[in-house]
N, CA, C and O atoms as CSV, one atom per row, in Angstrom:
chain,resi,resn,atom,element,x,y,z
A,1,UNK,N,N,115.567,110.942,94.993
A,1,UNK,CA,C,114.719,110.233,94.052
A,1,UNK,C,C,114.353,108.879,94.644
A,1,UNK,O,O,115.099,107.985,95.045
A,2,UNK,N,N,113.010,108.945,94.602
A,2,UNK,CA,C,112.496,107.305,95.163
A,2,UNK,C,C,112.905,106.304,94.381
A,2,UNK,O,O,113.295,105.299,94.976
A,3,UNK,N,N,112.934,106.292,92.770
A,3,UNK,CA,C,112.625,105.205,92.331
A,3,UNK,C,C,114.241,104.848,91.723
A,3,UNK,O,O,114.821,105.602,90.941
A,4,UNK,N,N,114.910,103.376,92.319
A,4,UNK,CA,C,115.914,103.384,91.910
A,4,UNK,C,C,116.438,102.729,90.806
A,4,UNK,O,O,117.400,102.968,90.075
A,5,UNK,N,N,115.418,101.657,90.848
A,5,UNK,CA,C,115.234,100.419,89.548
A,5,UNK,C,C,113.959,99.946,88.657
A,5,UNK,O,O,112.940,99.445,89.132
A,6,UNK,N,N,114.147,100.144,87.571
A,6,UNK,CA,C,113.066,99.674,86.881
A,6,UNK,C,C,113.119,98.273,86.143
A,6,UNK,O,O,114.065,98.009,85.400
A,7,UNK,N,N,112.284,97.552,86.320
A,7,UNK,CA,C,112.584,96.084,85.402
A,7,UNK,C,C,111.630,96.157,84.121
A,7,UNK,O,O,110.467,96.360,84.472
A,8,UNK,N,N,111.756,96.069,82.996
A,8,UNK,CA,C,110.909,95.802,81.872
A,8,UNK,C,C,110.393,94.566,81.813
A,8,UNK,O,O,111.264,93.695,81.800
A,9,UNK,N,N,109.171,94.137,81.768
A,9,UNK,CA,C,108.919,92.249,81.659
A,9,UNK,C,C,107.635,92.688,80.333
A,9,UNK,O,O,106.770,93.520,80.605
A,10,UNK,N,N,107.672,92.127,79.181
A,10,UNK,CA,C,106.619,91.863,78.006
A,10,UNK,C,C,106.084,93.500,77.963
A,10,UNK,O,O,104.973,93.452,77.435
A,11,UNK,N,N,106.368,94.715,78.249
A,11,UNK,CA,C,105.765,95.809,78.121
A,11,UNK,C,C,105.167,96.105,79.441
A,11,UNK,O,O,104.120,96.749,79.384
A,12,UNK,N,N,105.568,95.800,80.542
A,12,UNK,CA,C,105.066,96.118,81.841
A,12,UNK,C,C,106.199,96.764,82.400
A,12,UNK,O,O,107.304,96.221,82.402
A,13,UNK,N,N,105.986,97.919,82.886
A,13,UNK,CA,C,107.363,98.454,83.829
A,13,UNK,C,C,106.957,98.514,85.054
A,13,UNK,O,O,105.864,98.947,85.419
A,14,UNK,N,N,108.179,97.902,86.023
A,14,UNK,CA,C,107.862,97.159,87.180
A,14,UNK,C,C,109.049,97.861,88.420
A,14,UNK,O,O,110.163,98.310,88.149
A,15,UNK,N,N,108.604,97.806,89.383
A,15,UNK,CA,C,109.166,98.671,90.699
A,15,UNK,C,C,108.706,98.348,91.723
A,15,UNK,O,O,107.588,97.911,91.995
A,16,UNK,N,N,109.623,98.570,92.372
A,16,UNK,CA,C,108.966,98.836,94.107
A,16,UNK,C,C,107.947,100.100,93.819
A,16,UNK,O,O,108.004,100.956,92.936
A,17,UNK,N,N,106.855,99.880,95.035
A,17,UNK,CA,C,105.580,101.205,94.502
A,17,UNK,C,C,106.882,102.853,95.806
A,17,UNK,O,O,107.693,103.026,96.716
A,18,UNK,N,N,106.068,103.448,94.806
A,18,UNK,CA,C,106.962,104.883,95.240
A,18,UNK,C,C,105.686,105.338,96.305
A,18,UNK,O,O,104.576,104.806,96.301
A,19,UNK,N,N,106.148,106.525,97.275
A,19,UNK,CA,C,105.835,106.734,98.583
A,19,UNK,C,C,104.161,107.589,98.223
A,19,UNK,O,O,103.330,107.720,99.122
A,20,UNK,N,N,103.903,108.112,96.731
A,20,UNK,CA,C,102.176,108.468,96.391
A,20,UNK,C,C,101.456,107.135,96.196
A,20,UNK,O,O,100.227,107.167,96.267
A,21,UNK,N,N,102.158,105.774,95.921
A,21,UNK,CA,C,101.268,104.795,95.890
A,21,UNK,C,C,100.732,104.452,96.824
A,21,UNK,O,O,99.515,104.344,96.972
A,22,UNK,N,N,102.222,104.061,98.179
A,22,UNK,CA,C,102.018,103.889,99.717
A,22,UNK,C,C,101.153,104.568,100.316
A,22,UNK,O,O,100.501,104.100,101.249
A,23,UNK,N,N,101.035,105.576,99.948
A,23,UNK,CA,C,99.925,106.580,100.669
A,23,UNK,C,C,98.459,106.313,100.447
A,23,UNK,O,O,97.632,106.681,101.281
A,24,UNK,N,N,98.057,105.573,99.156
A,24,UNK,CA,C,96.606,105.507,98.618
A,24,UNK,C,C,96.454,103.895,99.177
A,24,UNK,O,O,95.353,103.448,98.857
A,25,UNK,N,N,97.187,103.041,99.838
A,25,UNK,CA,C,96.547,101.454,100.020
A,25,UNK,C,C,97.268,101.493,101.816
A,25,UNK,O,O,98.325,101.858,102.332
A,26,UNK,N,N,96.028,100.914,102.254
A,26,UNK,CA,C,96.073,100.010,103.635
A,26,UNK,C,C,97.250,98.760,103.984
A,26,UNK,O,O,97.953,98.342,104.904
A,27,UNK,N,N,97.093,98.641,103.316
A,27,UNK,CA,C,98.319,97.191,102.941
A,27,UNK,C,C,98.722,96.889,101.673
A,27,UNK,O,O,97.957,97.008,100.716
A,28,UNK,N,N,99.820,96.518,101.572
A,28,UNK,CA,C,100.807,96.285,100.138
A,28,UNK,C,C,100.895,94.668,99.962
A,28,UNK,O,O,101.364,93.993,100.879
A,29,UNK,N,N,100.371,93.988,98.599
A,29,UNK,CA,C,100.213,92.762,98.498
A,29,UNK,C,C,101.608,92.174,97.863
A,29,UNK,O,O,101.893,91.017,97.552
A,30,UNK,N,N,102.334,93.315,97.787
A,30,UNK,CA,C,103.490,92.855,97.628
A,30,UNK,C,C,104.504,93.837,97.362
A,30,UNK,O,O,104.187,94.833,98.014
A,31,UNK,N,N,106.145,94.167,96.383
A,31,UNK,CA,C,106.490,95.783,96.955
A,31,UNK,C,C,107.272,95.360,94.972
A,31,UNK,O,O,108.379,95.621,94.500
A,32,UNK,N,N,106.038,94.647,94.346
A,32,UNK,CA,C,106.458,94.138,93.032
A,32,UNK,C,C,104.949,95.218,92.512
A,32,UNK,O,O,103.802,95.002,92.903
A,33,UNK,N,N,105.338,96.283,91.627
A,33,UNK,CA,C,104.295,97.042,91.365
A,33,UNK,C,C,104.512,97.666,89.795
A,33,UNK,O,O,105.486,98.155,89.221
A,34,UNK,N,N,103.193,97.416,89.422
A,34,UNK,CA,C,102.886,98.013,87.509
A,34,UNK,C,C,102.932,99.207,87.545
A,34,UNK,O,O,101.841,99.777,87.579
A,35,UNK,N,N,104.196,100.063,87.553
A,35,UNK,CA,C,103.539,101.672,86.785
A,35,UNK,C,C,103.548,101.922,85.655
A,35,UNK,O,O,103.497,103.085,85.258
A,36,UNK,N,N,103.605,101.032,84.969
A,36,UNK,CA,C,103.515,101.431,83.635
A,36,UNK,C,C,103.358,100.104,82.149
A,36,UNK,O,O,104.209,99.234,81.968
A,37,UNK,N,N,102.236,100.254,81.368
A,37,UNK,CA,C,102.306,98.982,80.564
A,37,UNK,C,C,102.038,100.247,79.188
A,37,UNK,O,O,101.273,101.193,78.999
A,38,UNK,N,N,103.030,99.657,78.535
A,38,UNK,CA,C,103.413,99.932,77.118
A,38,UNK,C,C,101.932,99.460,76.002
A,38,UNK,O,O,101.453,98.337,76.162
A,39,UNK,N,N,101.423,100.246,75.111
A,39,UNK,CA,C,100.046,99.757,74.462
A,39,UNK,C,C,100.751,98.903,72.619
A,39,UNK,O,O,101.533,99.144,71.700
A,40,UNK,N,N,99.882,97.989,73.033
A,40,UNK,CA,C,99.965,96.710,72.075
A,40,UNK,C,C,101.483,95.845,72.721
A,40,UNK,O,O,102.174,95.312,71.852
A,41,UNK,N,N,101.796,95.765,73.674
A,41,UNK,CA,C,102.649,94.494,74.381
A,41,UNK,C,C,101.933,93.622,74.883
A,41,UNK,O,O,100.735,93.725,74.620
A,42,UNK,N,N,102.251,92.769,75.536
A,42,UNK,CA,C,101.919,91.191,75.416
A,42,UNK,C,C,100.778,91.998,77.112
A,42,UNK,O,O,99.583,92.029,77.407
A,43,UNK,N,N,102.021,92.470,77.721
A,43,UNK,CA,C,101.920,93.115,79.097
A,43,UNK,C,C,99.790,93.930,79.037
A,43,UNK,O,O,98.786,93.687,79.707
A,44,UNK,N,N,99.950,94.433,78.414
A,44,UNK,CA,C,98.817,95.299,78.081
A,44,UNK,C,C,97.555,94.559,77.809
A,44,UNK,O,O,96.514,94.450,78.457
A,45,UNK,N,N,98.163,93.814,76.027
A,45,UNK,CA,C,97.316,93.168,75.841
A,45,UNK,C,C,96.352,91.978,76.520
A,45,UNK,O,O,95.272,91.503,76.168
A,46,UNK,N,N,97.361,91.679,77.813
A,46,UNK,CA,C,96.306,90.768,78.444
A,46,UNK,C,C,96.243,90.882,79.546
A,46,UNK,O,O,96.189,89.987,80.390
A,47,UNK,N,N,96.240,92.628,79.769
A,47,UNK,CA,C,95.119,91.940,80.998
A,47,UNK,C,C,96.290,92.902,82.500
A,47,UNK,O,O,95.948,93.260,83.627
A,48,UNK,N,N,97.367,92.992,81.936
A,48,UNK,CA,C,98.192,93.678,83.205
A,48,UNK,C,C,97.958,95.398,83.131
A,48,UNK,O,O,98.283,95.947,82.078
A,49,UNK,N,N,97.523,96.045,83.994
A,49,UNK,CA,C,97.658,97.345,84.238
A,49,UNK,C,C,98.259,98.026,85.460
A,49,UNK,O,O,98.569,97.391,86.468
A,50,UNK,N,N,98.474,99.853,85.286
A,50,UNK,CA,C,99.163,100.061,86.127
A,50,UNK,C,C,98.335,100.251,87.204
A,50,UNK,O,O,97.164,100.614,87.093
A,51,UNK,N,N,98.891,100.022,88.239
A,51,UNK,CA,C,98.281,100.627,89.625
A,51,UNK,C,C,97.780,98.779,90.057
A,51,UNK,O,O,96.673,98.538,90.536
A,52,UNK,N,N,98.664,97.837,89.816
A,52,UNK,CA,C,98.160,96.512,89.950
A,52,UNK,C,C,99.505,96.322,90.885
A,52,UNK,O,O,100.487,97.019,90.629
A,53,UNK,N,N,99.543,95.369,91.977
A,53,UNK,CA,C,100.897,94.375,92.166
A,53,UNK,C,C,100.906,93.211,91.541
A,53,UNK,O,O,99.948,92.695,90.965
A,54,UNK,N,N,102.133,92.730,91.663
A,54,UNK,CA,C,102.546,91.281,91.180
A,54,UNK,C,C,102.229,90.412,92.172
A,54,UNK,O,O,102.412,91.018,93.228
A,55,UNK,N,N,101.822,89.233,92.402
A,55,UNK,CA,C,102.485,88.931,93.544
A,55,UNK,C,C,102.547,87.336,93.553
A,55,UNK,O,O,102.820,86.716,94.580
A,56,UNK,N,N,102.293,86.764,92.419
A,56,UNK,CA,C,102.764,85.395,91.671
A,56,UNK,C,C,102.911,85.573,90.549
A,56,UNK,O,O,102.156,86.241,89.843
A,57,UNK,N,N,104.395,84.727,90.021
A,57,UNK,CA,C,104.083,84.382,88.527
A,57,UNK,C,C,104.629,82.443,88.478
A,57,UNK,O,O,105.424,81.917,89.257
A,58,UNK,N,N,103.811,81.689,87.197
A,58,UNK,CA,C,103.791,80.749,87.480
A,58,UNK,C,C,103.953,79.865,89.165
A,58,UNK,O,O,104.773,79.090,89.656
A,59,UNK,N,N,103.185,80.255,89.437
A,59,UNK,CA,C,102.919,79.890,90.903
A,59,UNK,C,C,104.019,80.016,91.825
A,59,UNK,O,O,103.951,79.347,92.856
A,60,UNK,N,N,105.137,80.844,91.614
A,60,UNK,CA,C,106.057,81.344,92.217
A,60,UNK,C,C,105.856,82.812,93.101
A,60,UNK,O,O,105.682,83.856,92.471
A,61,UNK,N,N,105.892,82.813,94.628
A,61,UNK,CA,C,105.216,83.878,95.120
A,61,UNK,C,C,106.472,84.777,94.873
A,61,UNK,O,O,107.562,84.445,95.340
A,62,UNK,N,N,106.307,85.967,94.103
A,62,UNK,CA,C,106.827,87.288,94.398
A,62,UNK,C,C,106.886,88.696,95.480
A,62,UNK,O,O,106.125,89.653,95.335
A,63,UNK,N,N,107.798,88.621,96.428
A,63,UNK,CA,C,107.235,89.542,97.288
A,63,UNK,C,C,108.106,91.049,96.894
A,63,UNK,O,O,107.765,92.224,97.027
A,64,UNK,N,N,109.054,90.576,96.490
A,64,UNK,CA,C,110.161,92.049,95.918
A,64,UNK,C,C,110.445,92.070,95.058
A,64,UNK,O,O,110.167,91.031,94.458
A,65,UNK,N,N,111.164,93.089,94.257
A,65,UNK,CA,C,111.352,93.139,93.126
A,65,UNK,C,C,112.603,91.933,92.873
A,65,UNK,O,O,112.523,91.362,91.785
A,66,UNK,N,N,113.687,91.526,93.742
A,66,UNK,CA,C,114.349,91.018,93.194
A,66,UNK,C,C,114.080,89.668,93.269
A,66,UNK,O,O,114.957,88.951,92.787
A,67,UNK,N,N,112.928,89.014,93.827
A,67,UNK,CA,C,112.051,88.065,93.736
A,67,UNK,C,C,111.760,87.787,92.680
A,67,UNK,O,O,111.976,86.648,92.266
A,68,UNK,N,N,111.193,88.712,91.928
A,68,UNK,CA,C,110.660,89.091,90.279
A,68,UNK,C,C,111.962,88.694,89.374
A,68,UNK,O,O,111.762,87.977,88.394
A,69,UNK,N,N,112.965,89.027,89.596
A,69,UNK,CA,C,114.174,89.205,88.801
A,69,UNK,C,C,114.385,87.866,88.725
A,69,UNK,O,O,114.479,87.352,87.610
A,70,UNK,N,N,114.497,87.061,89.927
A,70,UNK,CA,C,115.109,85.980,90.369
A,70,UNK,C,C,114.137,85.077,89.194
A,70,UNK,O,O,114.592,84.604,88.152
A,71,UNK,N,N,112.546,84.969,89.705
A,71,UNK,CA,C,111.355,84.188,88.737
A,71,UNK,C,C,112.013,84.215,87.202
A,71,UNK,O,O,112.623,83.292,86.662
A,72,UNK,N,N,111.756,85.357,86.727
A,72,UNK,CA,C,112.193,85.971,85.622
A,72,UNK,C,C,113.240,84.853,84.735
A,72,UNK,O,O,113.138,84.111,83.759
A,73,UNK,N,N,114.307,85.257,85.756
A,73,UNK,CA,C,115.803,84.458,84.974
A,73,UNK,C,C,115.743,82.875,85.123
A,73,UNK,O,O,116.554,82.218,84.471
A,74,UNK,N,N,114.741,82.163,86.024
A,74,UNK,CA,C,114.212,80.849,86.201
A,74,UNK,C,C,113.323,80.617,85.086
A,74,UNK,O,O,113.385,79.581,84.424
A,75,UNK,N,N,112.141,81.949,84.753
A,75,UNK,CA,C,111.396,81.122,83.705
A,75,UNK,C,C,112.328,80.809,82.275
A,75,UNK,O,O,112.303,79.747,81.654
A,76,UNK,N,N,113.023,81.831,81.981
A,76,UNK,CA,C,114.262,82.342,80.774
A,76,UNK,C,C,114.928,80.835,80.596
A,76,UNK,O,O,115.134,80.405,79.461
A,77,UNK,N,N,115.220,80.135,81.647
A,77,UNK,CA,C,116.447,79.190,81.397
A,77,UNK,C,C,115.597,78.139,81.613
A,77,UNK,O,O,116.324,77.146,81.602
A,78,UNK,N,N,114.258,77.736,81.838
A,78,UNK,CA,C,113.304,76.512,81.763
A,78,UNK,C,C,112.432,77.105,80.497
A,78,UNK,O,O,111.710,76.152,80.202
A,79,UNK,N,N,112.231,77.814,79.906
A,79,UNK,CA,C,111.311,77.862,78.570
A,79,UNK,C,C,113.040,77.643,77.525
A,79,UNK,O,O,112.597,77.397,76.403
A,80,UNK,N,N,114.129,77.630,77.440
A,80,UNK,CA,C,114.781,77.573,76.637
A,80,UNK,C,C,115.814,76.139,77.141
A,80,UNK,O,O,117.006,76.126,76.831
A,81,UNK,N,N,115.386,75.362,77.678
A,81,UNK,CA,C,115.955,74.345,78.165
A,81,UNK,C,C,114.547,73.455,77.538
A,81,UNK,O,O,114.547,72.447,76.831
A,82,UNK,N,N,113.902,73.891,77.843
A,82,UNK,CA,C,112.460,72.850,77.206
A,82,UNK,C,C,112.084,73.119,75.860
A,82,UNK,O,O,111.595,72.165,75.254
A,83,UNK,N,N,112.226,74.462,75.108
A,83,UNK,CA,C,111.358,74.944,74.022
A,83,UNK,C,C,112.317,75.409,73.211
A,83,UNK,O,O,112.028,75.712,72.053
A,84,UNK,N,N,113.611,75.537,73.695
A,84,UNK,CA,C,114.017,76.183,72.543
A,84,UNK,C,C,114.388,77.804,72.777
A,84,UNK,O,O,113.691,78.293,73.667
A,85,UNK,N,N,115.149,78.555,72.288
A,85,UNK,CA,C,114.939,80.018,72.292
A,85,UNK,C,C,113.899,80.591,71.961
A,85,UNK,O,O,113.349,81.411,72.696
A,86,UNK,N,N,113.347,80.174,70.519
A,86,UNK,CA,C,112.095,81.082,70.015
A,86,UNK,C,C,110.939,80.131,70.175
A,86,UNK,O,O,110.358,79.554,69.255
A,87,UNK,N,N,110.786,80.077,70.935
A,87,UNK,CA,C,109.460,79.801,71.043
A,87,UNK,C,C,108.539,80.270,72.558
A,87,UNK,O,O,108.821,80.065,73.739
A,88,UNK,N,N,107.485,80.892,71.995
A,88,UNK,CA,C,106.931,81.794,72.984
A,88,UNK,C,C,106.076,81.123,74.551
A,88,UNK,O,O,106.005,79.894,74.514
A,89,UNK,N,N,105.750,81.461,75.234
A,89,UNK,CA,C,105.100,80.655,76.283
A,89,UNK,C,C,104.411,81.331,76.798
A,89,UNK,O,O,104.577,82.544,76.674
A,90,UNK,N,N,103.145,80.716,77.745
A,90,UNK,CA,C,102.311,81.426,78.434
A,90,UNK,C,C,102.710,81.374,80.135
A,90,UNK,O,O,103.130,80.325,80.624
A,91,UNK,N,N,102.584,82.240,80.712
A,91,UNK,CA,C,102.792,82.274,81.796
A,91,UNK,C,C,101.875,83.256,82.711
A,91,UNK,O,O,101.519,84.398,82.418
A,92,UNK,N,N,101.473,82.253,84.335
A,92,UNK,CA,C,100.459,82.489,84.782
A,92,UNK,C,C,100.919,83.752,85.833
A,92,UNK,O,O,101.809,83.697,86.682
A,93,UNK,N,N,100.294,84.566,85.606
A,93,UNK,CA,C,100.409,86.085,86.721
A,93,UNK,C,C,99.126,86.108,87.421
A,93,UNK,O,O,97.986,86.109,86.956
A,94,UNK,N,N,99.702,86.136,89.121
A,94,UNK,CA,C,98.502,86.628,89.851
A,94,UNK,C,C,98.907,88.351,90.597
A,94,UNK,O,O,99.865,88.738,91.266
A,95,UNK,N,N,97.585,89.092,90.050
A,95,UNK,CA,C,97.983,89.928,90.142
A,95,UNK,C,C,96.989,90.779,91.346
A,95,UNK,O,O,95.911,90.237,91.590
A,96,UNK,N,N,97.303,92.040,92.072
A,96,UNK,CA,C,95.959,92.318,93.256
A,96,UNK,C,C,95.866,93.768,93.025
A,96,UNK,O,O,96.885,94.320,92.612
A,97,UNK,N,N,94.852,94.446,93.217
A,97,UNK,CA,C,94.621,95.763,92.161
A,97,UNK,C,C,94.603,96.571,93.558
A,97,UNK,O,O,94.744,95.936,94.603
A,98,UNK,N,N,94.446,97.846,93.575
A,98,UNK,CA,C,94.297,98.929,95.331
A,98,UNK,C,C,92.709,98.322,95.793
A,98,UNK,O,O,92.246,99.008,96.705
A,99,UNK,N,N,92.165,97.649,95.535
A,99,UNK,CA,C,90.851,97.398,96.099
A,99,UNK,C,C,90.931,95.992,96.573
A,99,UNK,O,O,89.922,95.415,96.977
A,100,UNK,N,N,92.180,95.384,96.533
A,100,UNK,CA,C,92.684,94.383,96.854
A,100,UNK,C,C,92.151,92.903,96.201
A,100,UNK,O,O,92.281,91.783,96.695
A,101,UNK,N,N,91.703,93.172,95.313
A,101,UNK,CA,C,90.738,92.257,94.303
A,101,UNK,C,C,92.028,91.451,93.506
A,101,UNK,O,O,92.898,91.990,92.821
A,102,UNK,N,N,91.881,90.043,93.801
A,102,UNK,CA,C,92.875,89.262,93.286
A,102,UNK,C,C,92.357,88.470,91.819
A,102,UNK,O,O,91.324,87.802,91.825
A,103,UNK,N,N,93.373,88.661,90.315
A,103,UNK,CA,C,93.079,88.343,89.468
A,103,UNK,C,C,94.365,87.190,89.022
A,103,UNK,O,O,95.522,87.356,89.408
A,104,UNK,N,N,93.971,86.107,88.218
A,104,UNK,CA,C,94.847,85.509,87.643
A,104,UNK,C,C,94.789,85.919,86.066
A,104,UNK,O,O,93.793,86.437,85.561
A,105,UNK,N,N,96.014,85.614,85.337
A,105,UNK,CA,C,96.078,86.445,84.023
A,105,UNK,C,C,97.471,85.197,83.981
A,105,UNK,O,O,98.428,84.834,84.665
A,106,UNK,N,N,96.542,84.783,82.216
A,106,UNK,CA,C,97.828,84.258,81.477
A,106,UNK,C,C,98.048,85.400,80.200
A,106,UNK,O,O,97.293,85.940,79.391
A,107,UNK,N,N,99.469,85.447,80.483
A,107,UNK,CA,C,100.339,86.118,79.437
A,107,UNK,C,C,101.334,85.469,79.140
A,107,UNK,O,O,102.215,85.001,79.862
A,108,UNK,N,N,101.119,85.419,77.468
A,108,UNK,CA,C,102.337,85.367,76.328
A,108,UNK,C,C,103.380,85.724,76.030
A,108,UNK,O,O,103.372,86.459,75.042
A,109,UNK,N,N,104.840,85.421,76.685
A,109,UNK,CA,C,105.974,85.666,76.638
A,109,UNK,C,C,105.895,85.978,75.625
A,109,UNK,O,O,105.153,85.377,74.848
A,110,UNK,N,N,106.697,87.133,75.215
A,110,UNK,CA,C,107.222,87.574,73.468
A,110,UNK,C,C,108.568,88.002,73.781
A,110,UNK,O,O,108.778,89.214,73.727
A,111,UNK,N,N,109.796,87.003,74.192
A,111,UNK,CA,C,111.098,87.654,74.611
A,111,UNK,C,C,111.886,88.219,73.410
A,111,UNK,O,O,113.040,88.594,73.619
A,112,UNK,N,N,111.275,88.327,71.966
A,112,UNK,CA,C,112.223,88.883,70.943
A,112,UNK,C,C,111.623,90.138,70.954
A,112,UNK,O,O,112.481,90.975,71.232
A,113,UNK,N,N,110.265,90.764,70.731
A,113,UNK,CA,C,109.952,91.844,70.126
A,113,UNK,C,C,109.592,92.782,72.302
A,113,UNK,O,O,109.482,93.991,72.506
A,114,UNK,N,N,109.553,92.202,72.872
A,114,UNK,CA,C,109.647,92.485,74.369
A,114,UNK,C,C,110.503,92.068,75.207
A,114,UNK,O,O,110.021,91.866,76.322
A,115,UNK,N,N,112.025,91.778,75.057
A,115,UNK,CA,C,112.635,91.268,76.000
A,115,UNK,C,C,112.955,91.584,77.222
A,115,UNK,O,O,112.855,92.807,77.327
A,116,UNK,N,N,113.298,91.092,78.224
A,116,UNK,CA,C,112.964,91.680,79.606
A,116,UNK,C,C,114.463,92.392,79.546
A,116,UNK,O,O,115.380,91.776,79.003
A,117,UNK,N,N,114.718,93.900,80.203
A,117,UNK,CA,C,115.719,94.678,81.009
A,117,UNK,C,C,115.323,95.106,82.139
A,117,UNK,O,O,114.197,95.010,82.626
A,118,UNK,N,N,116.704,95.819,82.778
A,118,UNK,CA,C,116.572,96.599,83.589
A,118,UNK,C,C,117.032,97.637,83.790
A,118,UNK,O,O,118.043,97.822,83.112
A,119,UNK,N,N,116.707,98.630,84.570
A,119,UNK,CA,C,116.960,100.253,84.441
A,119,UNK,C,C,117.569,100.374,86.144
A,119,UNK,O,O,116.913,99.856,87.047
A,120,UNK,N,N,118.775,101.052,86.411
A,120,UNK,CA,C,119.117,100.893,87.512
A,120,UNK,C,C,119.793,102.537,87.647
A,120,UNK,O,O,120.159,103.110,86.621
A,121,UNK,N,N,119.876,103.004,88.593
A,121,UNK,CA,C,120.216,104.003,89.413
A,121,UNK,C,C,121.634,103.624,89.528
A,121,UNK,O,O,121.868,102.706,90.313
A,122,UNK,N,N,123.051,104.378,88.628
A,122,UNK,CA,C,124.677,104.471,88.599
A,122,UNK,C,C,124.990,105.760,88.371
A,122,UNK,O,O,124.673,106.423,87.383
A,123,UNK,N,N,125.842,106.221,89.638
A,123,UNK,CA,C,126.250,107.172,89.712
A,123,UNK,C,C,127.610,107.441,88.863
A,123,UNK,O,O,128.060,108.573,88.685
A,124,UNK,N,N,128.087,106.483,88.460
A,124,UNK,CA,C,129.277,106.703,87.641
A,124,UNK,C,C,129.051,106.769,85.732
A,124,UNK,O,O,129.799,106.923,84.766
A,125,UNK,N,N,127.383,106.524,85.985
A,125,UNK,CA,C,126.824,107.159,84.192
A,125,UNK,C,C,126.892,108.138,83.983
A,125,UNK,O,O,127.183,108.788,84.987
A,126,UNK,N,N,126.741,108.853,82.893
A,126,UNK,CA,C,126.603,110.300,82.659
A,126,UNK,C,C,125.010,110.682,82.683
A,126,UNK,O,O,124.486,111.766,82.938
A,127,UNK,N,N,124.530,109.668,82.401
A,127,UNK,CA,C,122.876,109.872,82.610
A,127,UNK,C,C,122.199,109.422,83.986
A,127,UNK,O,O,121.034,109.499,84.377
A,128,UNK,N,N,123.260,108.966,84.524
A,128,UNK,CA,C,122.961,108.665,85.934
A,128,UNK,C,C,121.827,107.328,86.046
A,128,UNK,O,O,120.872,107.224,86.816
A,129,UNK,N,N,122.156,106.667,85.321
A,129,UNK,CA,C,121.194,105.151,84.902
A,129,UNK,C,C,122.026,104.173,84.224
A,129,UNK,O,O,122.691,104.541,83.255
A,130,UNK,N,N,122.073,102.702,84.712
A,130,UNK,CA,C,122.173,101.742,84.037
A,130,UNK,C,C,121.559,100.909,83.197
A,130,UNK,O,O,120.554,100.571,83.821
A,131,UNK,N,N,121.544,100.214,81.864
A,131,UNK,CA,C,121.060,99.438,82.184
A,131,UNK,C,C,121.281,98.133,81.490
A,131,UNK,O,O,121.873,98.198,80.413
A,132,UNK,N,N,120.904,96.946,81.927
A,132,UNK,CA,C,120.763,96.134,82.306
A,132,UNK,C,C,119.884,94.735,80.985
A,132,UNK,O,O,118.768,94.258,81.188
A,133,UNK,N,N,120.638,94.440,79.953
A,133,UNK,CA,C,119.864,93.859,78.659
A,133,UNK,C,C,119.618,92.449,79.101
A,133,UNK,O,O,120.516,91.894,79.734
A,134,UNK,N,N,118.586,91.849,78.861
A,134,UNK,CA,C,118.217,90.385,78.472
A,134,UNK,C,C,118.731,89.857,80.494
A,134,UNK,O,O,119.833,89.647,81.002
A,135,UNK,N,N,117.712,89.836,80.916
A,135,UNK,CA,C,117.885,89.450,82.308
A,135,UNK,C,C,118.126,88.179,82.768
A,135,UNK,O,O,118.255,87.973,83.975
């Protein structure tokens, strides 16, 4: 099985791209990739789709997934060091599509009704998956 980890961020499910993506692009703008956005999440609603990479958020370059993870748990502990727990924030995603067309996109943290996890590949589960709450 290619895919070993999945990260959830606002309704976007996020991965390294698997070996049918590799096959359809010339070059990889990064190995932080959308297969999947959930309909009516923050993810969806503005603007992120699948078959996109990541490859900034708030002007932080993302090149791997655990790049992403790393951003992630940085924005988590500076929006709740400044704002509070509940209170929502916008945050800037640059994102590059297979035609290599680079878009910027602000999206609306919603960490209560979308909070970020992760989905991980454990052989000692019975479902053979971990995962991974509130990142």
């Amino acid at each position: 099985m290619e895919t070993r980890r999945i990260v959830h961020w606002c309704g976007a499910l996020v991965q390294q791209p698997y070996r049918a993506v590799l096959e359809q692009v010339r070059s990889l703008p990064s190995m932080v990739y959308i297969s999947c956005t959930l309909y009516g999440s923050p993810a969806n609603s503005y603007g992120l789709r699948p078959g996109m990479w990541i490859v900034e958020v708030d002007s932080q370059p993302v090149v791997t997934v655990d790049d992403f993870i790393s951003t992630l748990q940085t924005l988590r502990l500076h929006r709740s060091e400044k704002e509070g727990t509940s209170a929502s924030r916008y945050v800037r995603v640059t994102v590059v599509n297979k035609s290599l067309a680079t878009r910027v996109l602000s999206l609306r943290v919603d960490n209560h009704y979308w909070p970020p996890w992760k989905l991980e590949q454990d052989a000692s589960s019975p479902s053979g998956w971990k995962t991974v709450l509130h990142l």
